[in-house]
C-alpha positions as CSV (number, residue, x, y, z in Angstrom):
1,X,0.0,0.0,0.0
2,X,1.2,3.5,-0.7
3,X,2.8,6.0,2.1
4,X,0.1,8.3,3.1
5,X,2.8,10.9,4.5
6,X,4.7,11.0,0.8
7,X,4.8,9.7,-2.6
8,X,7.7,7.5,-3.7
9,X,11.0,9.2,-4.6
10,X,10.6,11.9,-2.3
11,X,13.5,12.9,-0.5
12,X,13.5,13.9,2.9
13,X,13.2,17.1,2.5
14,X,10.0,17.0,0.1
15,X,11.5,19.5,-1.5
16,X,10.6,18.9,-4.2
17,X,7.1,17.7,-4.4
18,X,4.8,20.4,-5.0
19,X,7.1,21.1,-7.9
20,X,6.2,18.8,-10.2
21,X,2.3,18.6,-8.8
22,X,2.5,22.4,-9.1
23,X,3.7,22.2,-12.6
24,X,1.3,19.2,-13.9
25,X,-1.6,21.9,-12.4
26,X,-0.6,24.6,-14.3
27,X,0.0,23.1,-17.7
28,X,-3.2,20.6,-18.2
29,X,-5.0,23.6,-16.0
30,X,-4.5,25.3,-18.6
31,X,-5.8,23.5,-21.4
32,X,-8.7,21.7,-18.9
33,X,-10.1,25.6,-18.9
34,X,-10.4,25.5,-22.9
35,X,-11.8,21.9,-22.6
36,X,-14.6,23.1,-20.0
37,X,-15.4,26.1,-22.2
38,X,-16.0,23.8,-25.2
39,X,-18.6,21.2,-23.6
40,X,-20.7,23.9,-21.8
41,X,-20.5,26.5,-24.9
42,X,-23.9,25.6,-26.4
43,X,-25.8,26.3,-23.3
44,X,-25.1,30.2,-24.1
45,X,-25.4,29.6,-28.0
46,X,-27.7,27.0,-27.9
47,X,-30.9,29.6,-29.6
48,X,-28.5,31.6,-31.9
49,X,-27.2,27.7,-33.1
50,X,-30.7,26.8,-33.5
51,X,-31.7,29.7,-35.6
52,X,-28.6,29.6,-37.9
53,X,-28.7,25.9,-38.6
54,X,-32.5,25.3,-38.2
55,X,-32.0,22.7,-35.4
56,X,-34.9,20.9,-33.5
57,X,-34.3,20.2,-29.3
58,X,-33.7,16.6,-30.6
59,X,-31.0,18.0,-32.3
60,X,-29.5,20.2,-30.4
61,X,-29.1,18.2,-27.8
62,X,-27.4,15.6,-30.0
63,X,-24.9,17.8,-31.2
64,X,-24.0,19.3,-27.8
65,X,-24.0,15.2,-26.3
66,X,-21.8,14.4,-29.4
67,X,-18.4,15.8,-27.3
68,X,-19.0,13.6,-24.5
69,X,-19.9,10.8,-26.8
70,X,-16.7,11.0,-28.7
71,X,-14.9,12.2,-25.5
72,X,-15.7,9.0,-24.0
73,X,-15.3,6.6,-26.5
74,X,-11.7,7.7,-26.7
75,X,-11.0,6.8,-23.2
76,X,-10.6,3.6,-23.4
77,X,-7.6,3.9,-25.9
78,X,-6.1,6.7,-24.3
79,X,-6.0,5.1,-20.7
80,X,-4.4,2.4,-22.7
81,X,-1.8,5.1,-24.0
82,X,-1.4,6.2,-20.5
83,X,-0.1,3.2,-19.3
84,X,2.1,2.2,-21.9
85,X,3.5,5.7,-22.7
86,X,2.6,8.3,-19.9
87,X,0.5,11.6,-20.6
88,X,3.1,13.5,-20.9
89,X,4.0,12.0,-24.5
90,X,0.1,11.3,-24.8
91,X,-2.0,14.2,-24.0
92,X,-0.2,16.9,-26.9
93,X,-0.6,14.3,-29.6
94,X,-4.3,13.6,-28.7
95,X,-4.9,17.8,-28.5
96,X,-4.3,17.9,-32.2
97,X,-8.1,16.7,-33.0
98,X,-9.2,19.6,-30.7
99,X,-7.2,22.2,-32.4
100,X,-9.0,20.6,-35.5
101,X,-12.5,20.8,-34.0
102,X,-12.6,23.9,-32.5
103,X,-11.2,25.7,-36.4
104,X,-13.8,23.6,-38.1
105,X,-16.4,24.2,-35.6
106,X,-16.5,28.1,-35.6
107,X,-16.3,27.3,-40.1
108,X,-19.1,25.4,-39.9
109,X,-21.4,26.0,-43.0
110,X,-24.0,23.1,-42.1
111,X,-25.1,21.1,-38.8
112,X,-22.8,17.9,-40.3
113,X,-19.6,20.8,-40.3
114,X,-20.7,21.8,-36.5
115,X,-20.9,17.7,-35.6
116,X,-17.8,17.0,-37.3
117,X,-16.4,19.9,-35.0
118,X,-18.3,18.5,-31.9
119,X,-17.2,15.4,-32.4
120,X,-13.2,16.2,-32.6
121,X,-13.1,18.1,-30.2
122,X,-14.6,15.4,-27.2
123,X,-11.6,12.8,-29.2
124,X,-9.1,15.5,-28.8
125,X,-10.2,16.8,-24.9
126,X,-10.6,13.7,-24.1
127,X,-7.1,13.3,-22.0
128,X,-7.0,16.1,-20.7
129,X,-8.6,15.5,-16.9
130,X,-7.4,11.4,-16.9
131,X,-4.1,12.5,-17.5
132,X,-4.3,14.7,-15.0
133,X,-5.4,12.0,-12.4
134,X,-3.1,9.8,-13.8
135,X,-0.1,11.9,-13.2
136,X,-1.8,12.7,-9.7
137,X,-1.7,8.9,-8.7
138,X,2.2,8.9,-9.0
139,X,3.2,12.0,-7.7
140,X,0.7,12.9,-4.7
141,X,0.0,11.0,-1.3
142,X,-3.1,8.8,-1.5
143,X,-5.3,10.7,0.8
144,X,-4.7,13.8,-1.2
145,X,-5.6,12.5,-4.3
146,X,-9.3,14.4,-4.2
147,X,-8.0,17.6,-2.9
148,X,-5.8,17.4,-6.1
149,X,-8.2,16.9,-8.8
150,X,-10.8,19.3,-6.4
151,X,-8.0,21.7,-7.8
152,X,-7.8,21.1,-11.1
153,X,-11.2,21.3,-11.8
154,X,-11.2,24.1,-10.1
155,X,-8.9,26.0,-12.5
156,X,-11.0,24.1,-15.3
157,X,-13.9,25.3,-14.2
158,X,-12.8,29.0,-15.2
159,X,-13.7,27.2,-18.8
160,X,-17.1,26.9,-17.2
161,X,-17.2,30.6,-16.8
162,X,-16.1,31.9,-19.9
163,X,-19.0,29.7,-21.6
164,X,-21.7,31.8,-19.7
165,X,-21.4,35.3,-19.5
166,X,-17.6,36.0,-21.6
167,X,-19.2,33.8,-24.9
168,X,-22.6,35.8,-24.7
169,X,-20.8,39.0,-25.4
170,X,-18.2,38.0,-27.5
171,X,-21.0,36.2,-29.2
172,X,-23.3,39.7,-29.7
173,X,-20.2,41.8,-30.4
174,X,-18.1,39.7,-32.4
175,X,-19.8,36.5,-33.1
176,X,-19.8,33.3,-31.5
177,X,-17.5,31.8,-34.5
178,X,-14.3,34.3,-33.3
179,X,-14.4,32.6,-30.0
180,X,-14.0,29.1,-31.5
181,X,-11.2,30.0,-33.2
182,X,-9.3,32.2,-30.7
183,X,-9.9,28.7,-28.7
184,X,-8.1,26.3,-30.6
185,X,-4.7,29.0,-30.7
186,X,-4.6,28.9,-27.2
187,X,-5.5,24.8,-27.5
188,X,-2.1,24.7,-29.2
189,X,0.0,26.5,-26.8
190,X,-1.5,24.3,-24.0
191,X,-0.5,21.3,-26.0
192,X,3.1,22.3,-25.8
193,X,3.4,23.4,-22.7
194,X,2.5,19.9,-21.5
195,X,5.0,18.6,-23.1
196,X,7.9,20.9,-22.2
197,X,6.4,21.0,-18.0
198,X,4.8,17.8,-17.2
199,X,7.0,14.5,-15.9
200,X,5.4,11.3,-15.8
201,X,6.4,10.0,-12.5
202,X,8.9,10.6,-9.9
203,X,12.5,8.7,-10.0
204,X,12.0,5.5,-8.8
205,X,8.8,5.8,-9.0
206,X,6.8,2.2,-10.0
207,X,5.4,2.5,-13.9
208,X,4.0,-0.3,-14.0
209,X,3.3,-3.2,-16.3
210,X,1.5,-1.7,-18.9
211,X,4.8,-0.6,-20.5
212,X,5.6,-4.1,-21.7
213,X,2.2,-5.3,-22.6
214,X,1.1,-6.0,-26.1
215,X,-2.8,-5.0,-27.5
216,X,-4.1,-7.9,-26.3
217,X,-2.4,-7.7,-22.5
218,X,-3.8,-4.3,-22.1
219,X,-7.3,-5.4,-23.2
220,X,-7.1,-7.5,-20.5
221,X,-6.0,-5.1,-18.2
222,X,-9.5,-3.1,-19.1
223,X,-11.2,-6.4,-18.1
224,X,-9.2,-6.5,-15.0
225,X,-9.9,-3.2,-14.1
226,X,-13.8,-3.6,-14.6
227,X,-14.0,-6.6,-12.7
228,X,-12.8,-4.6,-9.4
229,X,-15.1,-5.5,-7.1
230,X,-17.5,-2.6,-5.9
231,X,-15.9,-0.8,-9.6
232,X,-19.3,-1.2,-12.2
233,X,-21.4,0.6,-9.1
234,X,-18.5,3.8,-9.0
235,X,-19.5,4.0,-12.6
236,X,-23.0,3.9,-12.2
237,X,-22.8,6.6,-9.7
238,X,-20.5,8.3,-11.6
239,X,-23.1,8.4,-14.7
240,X,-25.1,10.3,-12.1
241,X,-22.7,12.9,-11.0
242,X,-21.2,15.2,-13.6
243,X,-22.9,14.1,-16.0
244,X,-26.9,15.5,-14.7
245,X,-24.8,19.1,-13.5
246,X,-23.3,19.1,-17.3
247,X,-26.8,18.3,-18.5
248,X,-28.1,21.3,-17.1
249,X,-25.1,24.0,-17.2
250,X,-24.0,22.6,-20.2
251,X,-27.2,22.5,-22.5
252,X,-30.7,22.6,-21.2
253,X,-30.5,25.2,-18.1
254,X,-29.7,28.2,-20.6
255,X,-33.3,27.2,-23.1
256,X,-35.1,26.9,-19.5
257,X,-34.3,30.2,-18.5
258,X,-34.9,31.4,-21.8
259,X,-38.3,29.7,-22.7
260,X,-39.7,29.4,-18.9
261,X,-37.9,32.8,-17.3
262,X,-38.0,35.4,-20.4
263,X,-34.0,35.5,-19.8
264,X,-32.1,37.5,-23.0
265,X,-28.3,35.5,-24.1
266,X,-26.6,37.8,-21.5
267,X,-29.0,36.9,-18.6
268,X,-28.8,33.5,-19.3
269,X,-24.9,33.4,-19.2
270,X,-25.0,35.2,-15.9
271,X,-27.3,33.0,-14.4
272,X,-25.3,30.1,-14.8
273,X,-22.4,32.2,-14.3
274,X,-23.2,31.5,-10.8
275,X,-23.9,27.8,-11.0
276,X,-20.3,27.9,-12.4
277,X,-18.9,29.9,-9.8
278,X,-20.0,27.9,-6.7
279,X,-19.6,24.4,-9.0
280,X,-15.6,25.7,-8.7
281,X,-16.1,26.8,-5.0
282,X,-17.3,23.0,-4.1
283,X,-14.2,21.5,-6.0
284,X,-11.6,23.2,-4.2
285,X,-13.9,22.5,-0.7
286,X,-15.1,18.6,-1.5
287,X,-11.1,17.5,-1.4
288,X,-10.3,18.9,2.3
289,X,-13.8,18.1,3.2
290,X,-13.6,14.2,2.5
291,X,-9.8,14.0,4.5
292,X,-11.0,15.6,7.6
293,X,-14.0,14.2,7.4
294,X,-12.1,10.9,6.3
295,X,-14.8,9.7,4.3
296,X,-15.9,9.2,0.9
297,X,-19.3,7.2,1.1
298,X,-20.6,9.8,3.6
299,X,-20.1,12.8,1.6
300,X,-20.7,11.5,-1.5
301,X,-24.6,10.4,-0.3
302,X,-25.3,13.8,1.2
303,X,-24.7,15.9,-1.5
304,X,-26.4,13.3,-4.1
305,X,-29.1,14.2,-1.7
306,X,-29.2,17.4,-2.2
307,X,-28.4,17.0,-5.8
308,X,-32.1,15.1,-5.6
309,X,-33.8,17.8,-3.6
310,X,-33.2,20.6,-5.7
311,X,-33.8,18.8,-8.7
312,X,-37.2,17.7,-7.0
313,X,-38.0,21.3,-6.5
314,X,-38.0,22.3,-10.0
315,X,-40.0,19.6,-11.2
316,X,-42.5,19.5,-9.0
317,X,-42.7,23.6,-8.7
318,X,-42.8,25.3,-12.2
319,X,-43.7,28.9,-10.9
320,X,-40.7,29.2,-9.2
321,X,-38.7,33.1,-8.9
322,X,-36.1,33.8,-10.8
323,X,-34.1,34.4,-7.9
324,X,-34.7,30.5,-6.5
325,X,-34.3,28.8,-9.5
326,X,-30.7,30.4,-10.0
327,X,-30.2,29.6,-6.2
328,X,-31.2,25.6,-7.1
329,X,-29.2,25.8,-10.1
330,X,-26.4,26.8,-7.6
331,X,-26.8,23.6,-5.6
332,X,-26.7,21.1,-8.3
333,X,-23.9,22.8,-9.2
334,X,-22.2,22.9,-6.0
335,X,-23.3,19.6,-4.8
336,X,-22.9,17.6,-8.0
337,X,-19.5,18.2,-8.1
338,X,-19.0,15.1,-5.9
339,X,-17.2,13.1,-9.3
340,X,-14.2,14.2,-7.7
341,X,-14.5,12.4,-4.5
342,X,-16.3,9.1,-6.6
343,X,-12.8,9.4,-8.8
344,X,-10.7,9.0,-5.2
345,X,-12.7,5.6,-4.7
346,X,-12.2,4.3,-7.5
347,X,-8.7,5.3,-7.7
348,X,-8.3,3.4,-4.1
349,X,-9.6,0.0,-5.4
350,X,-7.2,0.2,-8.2
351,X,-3.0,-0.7,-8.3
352,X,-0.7,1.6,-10.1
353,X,-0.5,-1.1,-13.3
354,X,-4.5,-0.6,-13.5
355,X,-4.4,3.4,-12.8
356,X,-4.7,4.3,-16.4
357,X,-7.4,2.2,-17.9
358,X,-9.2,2.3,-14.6
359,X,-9.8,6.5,-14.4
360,X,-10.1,5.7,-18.4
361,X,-13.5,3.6,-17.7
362,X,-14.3,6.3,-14.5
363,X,-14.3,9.4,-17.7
364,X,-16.7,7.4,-19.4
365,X,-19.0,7.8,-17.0
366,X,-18.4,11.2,-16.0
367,X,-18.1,12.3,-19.9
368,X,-20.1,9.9,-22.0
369,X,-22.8,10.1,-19.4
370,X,-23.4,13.8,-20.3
371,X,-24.0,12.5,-24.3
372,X,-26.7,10.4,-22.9
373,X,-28.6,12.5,-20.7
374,X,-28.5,15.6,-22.7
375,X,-29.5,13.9,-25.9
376,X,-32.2,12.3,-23.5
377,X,-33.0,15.5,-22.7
378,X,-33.8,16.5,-26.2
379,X,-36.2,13.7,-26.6
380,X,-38.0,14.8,-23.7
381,X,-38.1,18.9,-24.4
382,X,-38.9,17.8,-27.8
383,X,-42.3,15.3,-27.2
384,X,-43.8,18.5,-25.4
385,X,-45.1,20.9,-28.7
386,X,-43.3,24.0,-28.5
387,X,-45.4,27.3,-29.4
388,X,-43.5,29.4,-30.9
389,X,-40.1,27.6,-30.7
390,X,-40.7,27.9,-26.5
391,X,-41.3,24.8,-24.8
392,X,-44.1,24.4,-22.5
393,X,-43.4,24.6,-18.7
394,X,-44.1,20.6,-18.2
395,X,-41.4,19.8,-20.7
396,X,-38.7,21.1,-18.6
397,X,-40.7,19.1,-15.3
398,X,-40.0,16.1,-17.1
399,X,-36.6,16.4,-17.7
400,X,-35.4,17.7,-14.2
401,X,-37.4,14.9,-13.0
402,X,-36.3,12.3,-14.6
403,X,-32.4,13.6,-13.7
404,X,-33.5,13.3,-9.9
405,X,-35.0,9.9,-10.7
406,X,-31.7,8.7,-12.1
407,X,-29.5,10.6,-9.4
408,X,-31.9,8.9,-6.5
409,X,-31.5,5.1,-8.5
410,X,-28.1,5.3,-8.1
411,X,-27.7,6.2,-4.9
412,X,-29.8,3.0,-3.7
413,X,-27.1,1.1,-5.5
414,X,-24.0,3.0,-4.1
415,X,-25.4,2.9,-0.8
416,X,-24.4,-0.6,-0.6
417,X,-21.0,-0.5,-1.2
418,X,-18.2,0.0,1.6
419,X,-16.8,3.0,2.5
420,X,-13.4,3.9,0.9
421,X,-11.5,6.0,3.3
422,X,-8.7,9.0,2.2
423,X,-6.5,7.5,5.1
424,X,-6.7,4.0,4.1
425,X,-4.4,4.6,0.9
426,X,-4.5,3.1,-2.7
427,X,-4.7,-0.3,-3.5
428,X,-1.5,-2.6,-2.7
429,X,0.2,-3.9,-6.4
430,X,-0.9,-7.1,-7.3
């Protein structure tokens, strides 16, 4: 089992430690901000896309599902990559399809153009918070592992921000197209200053035997990981964490507010400005949170709760203010931010030779789940007539509904498994 006071290769000073944690934080920060800005974009452009390409809810929310669809599909392979090679060598090379995506999204002359776009850049984002993790198993003490990735998504979540109220004026002043493009220079920069920052592990430090495996050794690995007991349930739960706050920042929070709240573009992006601001406020708490409370199970279930409450609240209450349905907006945000403690569980149950393809399956849950649900979503905005392109009050019901139903299932599942404590460590090699 790993040290809980230091990662391997540390000398006794620790000097050096926060170096390299510090660095890999700054460098996929970095590019995690331009990753978060591109799957919560269409919530702020979602109308102006609609009118410009004549798309329906159903399709709308396909597009806008399409970068977690393609984002998780690649994980698989990329965990793979991870394991064999590092993210160092990885993550730049897989940042290419972004750089691709975002150009030939903000060119797009049709809705197969804005797909193709979509598409690329989920492949190309799509190592960008695993490798992250990844590089956080070898360098940082076990029980800090949450507090960690609390951080990075954190500093991705500044992504989150400029997709609401930033992309609503660059959108009225200069168009939505300019920012797309601006995106995929900076895309590029991020992409090399991964390579020149980030080290793959520390000297001495275990690699693992994913190095010397062939196709066929690291498929099994996959299986290996899968078959963790207690694992399939962390990505069931997982399915329900990011994924439903994604769903609504994302995509259909921005069409509520517009349809059900009379909200104009700017409006709309400050309103889940805010569910964006506290969504970063509860990453940077939830990590130092679960080690004093030296828990995982416990804080995961409470704020799943509240996730369920809130989500409760504007289904069953369609005449809600303004002011409360920002406020409930606020707590899904804030409290469904609990994927980063579900990813320190997971990562518990799994040894160092597993790391890779193990958070690999973990990001298909927390990013193919958002192409699910927000496709979903469309299909269930889009069986309610719309008068006037606005949807009726009870289609949005039924979505946030059905999210709290999905949240609340999962929970009865998760409920059963052990706890996973920060102090207990990772799981010993095998």
């Amino acid at each position: 089992m790993r040290s809980q006071a230091e990662p391997p290769g540390a000398d006794r000073g620790g000097r050096w430690r926060l170096q390299p944690l510090t660095a890999i934080v700054i460098c996929f920060g970095a590019v995690f901000v331009l990753s978060q800005f591109f799957r919560a974009s269409n919530a702020v452009i979602a109308k102006t896309l609609s009118a410009e390409f004549g798309l329906s809810p159903e399709a709308l929310g396909l597009l806008t599902g399409l970068f977690f669809l393609s984002f998780g599909a690649a994980q698989i392979p990329v965990g793979m990559l991870f394991d064999r090679f590092g993210a160092r060598r990885t993550v730049p090379v897989v940042l290419t399809a972004a750089i691709a995506g975002s150009l030939l999204y903000g060119m797009a002359e049709g809705e197969a153009m804005l797909m193709a776009g979509r598409l690329l850049l989920g492949v190309g984002c799509s190592g960008v918070l695993m490798g992250s993790l990844f590089l956080f198993g070898q360098w940082a003490p076990a029980a800090a592992f949450s507090t960690w990735m609390g951080r990075m998504i954190a500093i991705g979540g500044a992504g989150g921000l400029l997709s609401t109220t930033p992309l609503a004026a660059v959108a009225e002043t200069l168009g939505w197209r300019t920012a797309f493009w601006g995106a995929a220079g900076l895309t590029a920069a991020g992409a090399i200053a991964i390579y020149a920052m980030a080290r793959d592990r520390p000297a001495g430090g275990a690699h693992g035997a994913a190095g010397a495996e062939g196709l066929g050794g690291s498929l099994r690995g996959v299986r290996a990981a899968l078959a963790t007991p207690g694992f399939p349930t962390l990505t069931l739960m997982g399915f329900s964490s990011y994924p439903v706050v994604i769903t609504v920042l994302g995509l259909w929070g921005g069409p509520f507010l517009e349809d059900r709240h009379g909200l104009g573009p700017v409006a709309v992006g400050n309103a889940l400005l805010v569910m964006a601001a506290v969504l970063i406020a509860a990453n940077l708490a939830l990590g130092p949170l679960e080690r004093r409370m030296d828990t995982r199970k416990g804080l995961i279930l409470a704020c799943a709760a509240a996730v369920v409450l809130a989500l409760g609240l504007l289904a069953a209450l369609p005449r809600l203010a303004t002011w409360a349905v920002i406020l409930l907006f606020a707590v899904i945000g804030g409290c469904g931010s609990y994927n980063i403690i579900l990813a320190g569980h997971a990562r518990s149950l799994l040894p160092d030779r597993l790391a890779g393809r193990g958070m690999a399956l973990m990001a298909i849950a927390f990013m193919g789940g958002p192409a699910v649900l927000q496709a979903l979503g469309g299909v269930i905005v889009g069986a309610f007539p719309a008068t006037d392109g606005v949807a009726p009050a009870l289609a949005y019901q039924a979505l946030f509904a059905f999210l709290a139903a999905l949240v609340a299932l999962a929970c009865m599942a998760y409920v059963r498994l052990p706890d996973a404590k920060p102090s207990a460590g990772f799981a010993a090699e095998s």
